[in-house]
TORKOL-4160 file (C-alpha; in steps of 0.2 Angstrom, whole numbers, padded with zeros to 4 digits, m for minus):
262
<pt num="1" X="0175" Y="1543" Z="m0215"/>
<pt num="2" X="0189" Y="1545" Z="m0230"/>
<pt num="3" X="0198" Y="1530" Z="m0222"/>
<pt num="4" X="0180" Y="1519" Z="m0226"/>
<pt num="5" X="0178" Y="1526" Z="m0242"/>
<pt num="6" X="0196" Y="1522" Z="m0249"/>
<pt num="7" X="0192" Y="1505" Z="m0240"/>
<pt num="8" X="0176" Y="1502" Z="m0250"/>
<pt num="9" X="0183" Y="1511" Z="m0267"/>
<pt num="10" X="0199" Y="1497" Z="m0266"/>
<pt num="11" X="0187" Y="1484" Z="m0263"/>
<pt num="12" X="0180" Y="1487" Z="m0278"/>
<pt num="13" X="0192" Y="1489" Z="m0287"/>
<pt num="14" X="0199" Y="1471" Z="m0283"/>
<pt num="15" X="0181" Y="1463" Z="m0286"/>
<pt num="16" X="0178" Y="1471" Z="m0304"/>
<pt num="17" X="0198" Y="1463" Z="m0306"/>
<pt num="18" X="0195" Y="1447" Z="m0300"/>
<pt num="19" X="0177" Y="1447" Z="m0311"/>
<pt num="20" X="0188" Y="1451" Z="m0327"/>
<pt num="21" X="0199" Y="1436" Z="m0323"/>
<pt num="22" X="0183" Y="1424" Z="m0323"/>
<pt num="23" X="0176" Y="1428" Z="m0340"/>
<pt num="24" X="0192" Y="1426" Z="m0348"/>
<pt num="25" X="0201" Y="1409" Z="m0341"/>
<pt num="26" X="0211" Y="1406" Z="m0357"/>
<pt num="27" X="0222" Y="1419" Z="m0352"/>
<pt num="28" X="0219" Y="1432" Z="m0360"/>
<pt num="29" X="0224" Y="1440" Z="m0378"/>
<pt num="30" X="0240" Y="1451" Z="m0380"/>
<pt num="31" X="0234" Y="1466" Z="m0389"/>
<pt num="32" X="0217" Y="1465" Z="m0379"/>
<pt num="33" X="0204" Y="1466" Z="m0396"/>
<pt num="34" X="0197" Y="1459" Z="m0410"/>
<pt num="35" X="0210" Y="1468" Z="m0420"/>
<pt num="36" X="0224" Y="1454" Z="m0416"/>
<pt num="37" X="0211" Y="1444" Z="m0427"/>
<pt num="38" X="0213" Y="1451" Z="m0441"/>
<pt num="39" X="0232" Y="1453" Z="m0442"/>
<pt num="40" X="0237" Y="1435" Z="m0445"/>
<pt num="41" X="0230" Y="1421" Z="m0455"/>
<pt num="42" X="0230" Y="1405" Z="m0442"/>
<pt num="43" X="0235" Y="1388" Z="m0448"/>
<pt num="44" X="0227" Y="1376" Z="m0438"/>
<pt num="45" X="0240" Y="1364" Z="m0428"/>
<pt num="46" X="0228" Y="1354" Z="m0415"/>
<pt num="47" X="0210" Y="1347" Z="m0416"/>
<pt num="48" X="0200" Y="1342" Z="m0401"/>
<pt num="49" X="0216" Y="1339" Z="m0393"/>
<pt num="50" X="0226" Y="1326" Z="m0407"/>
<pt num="51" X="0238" Y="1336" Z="m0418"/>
<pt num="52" X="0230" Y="1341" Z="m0434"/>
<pt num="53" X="0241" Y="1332" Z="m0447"/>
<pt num="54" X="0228" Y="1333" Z="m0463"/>
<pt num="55" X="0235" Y="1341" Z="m0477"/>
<pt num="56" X="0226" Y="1340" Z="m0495"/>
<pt num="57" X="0237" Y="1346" Z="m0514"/>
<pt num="58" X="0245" Y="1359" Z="m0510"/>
<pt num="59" X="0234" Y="1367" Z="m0496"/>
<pt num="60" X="0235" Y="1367" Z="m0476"/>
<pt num="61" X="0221" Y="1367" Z="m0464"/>
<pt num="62" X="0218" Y="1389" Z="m0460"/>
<pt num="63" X="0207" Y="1403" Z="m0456"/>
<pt num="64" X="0206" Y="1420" Z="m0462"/>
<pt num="65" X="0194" Y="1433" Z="m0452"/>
<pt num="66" X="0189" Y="1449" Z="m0460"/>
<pt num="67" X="0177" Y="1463" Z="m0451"/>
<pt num="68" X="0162" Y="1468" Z="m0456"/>
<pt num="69" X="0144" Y="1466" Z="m0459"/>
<pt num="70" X="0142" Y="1453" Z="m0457"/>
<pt num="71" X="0161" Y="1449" Z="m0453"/>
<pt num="72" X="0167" Y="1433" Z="m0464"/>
<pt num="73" X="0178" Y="1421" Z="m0462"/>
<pt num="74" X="0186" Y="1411" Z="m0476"/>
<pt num="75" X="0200" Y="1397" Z="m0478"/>
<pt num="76" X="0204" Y="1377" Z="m0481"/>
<pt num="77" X="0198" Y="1364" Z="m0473"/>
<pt num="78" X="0214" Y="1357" Z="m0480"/>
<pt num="79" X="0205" Y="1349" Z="m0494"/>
<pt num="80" X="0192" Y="1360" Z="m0498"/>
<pt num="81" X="0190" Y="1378" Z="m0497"/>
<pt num="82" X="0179" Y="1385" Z="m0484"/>
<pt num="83" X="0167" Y="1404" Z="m0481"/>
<pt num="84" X="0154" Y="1408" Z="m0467"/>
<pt num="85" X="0152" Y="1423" Z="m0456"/>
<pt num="86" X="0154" Y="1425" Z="m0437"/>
<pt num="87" X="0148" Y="1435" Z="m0425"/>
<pt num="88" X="0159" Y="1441" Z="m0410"/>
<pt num="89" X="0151" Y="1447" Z="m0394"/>
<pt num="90" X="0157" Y="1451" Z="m0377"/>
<pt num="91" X="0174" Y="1450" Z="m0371"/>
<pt num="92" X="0179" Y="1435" Z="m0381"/>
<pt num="93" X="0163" Y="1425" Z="m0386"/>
<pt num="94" X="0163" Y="1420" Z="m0405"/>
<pt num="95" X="0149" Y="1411" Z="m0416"/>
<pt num="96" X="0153" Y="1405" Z="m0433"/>
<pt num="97" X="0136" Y="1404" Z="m0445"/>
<pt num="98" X="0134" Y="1385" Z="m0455"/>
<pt num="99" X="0151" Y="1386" Z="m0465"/>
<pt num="100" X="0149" Y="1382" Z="m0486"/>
<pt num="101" X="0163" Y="1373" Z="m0492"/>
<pt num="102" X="0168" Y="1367" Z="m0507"/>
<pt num="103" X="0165" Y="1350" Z="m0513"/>
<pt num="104" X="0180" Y="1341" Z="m0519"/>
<pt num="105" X="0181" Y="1322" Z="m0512"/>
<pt num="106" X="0192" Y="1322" Z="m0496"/>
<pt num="107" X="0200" Y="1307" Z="m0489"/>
<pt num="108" X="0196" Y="1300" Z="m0473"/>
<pt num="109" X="0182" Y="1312" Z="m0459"/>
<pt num="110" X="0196" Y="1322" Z="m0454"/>
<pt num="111" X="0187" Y="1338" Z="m0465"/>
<pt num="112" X="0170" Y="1335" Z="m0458"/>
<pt num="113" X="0178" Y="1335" Z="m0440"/>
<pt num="114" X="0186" Y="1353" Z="m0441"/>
<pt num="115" X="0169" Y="1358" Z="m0447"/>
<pt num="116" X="0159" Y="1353" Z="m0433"/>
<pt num="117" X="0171" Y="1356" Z="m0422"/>
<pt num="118" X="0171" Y="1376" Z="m0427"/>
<pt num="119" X="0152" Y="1373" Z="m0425"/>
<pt num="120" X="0158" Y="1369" Z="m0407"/>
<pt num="121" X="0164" Y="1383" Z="m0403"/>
<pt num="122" X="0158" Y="1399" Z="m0391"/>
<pt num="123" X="0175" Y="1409" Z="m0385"/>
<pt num="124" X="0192" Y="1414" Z="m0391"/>
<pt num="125" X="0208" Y="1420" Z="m0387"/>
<pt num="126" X="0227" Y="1423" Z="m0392"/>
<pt num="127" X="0242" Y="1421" Z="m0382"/>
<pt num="128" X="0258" Y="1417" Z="m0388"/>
<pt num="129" X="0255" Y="1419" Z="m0407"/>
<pt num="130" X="0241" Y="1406" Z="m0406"/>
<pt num="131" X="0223" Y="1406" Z="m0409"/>
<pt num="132" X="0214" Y="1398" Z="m0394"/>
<pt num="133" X="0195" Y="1392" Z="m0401"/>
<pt num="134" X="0185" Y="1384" Z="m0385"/>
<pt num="135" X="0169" Y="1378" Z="m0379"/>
<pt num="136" X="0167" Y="1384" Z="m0362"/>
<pt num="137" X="0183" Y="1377" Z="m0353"/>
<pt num="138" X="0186" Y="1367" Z="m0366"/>
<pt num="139" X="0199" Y="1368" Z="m0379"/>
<pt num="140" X="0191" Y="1363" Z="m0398"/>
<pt num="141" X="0204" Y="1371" Z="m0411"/>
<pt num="142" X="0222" Y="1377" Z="m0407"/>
<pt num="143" X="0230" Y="1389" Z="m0423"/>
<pt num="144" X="0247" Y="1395" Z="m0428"/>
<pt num="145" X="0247" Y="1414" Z="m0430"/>
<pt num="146" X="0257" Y="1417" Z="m0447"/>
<pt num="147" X="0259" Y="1437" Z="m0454"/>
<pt num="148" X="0254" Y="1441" Z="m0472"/>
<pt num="149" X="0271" Y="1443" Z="m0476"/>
<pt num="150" X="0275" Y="1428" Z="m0474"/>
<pt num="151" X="0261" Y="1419" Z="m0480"/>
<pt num="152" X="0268" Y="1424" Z="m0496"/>
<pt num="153" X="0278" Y="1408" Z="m0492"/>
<pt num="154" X="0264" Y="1396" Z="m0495"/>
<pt num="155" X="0259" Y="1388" Z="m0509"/>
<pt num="156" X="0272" Y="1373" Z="m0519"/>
<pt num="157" X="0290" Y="1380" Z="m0526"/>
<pt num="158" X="0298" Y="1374" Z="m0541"/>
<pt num="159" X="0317" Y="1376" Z="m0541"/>
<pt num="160" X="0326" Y="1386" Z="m0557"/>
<pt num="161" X="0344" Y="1391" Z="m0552"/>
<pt num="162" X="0354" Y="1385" Z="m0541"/>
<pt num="163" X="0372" Y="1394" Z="m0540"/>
<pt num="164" X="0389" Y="1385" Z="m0539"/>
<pt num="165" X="0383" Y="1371" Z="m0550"/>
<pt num="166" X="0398" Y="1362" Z="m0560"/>
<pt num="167" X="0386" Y="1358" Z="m0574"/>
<pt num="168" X="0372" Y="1365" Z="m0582"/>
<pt num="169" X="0356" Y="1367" Z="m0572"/>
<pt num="170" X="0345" Y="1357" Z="m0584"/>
<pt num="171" X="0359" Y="1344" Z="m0586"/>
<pt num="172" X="0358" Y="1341" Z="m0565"/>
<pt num="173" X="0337" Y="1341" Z="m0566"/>
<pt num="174" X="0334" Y="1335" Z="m0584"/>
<pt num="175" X="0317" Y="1330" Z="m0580"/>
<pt num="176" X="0313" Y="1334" Z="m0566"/>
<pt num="177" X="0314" Y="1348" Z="m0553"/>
<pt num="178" X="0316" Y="1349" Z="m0535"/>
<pt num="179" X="0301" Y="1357" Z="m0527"/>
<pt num="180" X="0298" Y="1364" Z="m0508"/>
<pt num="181" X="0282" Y="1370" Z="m0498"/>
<pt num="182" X="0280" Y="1375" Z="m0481"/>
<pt num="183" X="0270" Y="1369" Z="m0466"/>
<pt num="184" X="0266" Y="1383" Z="m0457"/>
<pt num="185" X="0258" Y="1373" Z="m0445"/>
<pt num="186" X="0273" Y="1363" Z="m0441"/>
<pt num="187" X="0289" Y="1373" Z="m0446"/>
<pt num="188" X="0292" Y="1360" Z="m0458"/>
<pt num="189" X="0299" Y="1365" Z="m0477"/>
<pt num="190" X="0293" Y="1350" Z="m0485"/>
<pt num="191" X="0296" Y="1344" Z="m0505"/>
<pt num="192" X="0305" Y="1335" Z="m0517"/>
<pt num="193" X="0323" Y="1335" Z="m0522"/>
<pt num="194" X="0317" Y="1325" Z="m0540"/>
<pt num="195" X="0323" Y="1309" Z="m0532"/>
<pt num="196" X="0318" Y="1309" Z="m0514"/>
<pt num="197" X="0305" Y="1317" Z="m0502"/>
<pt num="198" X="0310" Y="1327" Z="m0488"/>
<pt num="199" X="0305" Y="1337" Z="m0474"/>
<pt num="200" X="0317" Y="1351" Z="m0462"/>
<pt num="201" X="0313" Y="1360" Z="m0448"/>
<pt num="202" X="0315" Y="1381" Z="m0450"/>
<pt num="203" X="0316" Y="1395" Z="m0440"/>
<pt num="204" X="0311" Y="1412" Z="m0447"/>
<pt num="205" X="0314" Y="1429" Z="m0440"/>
<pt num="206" X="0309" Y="1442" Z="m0451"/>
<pt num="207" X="0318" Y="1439" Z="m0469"/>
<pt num="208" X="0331" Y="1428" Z="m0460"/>
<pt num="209" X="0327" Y="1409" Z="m0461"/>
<pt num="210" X="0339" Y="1391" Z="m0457"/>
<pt num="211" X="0333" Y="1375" Z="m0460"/>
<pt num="212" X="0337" Y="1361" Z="m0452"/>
<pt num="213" X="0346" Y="1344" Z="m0456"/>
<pt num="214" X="0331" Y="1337" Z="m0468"/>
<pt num="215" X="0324" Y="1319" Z="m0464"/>
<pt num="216" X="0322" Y="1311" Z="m0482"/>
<pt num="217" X="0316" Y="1293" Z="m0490"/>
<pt num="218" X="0331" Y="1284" Z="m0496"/>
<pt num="219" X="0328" Y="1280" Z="m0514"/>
<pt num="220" X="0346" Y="1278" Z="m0521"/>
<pt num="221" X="0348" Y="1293" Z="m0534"/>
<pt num="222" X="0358" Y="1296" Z="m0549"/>
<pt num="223" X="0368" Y="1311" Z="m0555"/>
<pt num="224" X="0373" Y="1325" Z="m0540"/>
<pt num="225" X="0355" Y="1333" Z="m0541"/>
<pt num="226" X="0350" Y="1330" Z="m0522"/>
<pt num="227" X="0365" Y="1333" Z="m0515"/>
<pt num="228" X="0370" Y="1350" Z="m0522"/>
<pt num="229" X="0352" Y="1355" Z="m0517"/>
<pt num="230" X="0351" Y="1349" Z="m0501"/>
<pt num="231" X="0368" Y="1353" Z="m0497"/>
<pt num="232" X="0364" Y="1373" Z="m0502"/>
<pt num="233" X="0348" Y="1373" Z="m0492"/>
<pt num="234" X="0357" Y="1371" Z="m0475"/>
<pt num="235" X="0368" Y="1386" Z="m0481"/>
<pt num="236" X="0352" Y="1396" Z="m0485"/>
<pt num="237" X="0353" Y="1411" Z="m0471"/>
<pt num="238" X="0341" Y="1423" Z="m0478"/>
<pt num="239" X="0325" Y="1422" Z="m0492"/>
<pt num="240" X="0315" Y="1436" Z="m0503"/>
<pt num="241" X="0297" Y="1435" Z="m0512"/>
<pt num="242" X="0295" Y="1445" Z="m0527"/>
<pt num="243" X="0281" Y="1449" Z="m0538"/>
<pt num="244" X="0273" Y="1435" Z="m0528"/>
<pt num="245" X="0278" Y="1422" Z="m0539"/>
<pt num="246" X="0298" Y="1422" Z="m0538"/>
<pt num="247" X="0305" Y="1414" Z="m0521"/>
<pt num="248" X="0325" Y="1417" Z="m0517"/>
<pt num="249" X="0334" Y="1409" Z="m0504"/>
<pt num="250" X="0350" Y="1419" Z="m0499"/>
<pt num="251" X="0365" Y="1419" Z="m0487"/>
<pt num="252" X="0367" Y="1436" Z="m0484"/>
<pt num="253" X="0365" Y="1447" Z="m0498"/>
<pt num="254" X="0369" Y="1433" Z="m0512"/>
<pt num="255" X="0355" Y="1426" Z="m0522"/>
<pt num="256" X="0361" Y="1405" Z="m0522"/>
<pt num="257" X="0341" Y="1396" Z="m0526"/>
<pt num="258" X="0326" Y="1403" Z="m0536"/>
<pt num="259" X="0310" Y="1395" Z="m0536"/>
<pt num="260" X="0295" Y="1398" Z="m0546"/>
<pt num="261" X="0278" Y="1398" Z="m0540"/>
<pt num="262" X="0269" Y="1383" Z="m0549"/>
């Protein structure tokens, strides 16, 4: 008689299991609630399966959940800013209310896609730093988990010292300054260096951060300006934000680019 009931106690077990799997085919979320949510803002990197490349002035696609009642959601639609309330139910079922927007003109219907595709959507999960956003089986929005901290990093970075310099910083940039912003979405540090535009992969661990060998247009440039910047970026091991508005790029402890917040 205790052998049949440690039989039919196991199989249960293994069927309320196996019926955990099926309501949750995406995998699963590290952290197993809602909470992991509200930890990160999440850039978004793919749209109904095409990379999301959009990006407006100085702003990236992204979503920002907050708990409450109602629970709200705001962010970009990487044109115009966006706010709406969600409700989350069961496991990992999600609803987001008719989304308000701002209404600056957009190029192009890559705005109104995003938009109706959130409409879409009817579950969620998180694995591997990514937000998941689905219908059914069906993946509609896939998003970049990035920590407040380092959101600090976003916004567009005007350069005002740079160490090691031969002549006077203003004499190198006398009328224009070099200028970076990051992709989140991407990895990509993009900007200006006065002369031409540029992009470079990063990696960031913490405070630590390299950049890549920059792809750049090749407009022919006077004076030394790009290349003493560029040529400090790749040396760049480390970076600090202070009072929000200051940005310093590092290798180890010495302080070799500052950027203003414009």
């Amino acid at each position: 008689m205790k052998k049949i009931s440690v039989v039919i106690a196991s199989l249960t077990i293994i069927i309320l299991i196996a019926g955990c799997h099926i309501t949750n085919p995406l995998g699963g979320r590290p952290g197993g609630g809602s909470e992991m949510l509200y930890k990160y803002k999440w850039y978004l990197t793919e749209l109904q399966g095409q990379p999301f490349t959009f990006i407006g002035e100085d702003n990236y696609a992204h979503l920002l959940f907050t708990a409450g009642q109602p629970n709200k959601v705001t962010g970009s639609t990487g044109c115009n800013r966006l706010n709406g309330s969600y409700d989350l139910t069961g496991v990992n079922f999600i609803k987001f209310s008719p989304l308000a927007t701002t209404k600056m003109a957009c190029p192009g219907n890559t705005e109104a896609k995003f938009i109706e595709a959130l409409g879409q959507v009817n579950n969620w999960s998180i694995a591997n730093e990514q937000l998941l956003l689905s219908n059914g089986k069906i993946l509609v929005a896939k998003l970049n988990a990035v920590s407040m901290e380092t959101d600090k990093l976003s916004g567009t970075w005007e350069l005002n010292y740079i160490s090691g310099l031969k002549i006077a910083f203003e004499g190198l940039y006398p009328d224009k300054k070099p200028f970076i912003s990051f992709n989140f979405a991407e990895k990509d540090l993009m900007g200006n260096t006065t002369c031409n535009g540029f992009s470079s992969k990063y990696t960031m661990k913490g405070n630590n951060i390299k950049f890549a060998d920059p792809l750049k247009t090749m407009i022919f440039c006077e004076g030394g300006g790009e290349e003493a910047f560029l040529n400090m970026l790749k040396k760049v091991n480390k970076y600090a934000v202070s009072d929000e508005n200051t940005l310093t790029f590092l290798i180890d402890d010495v302080a070799v680019m500052r950027f203003a917040k414009k």
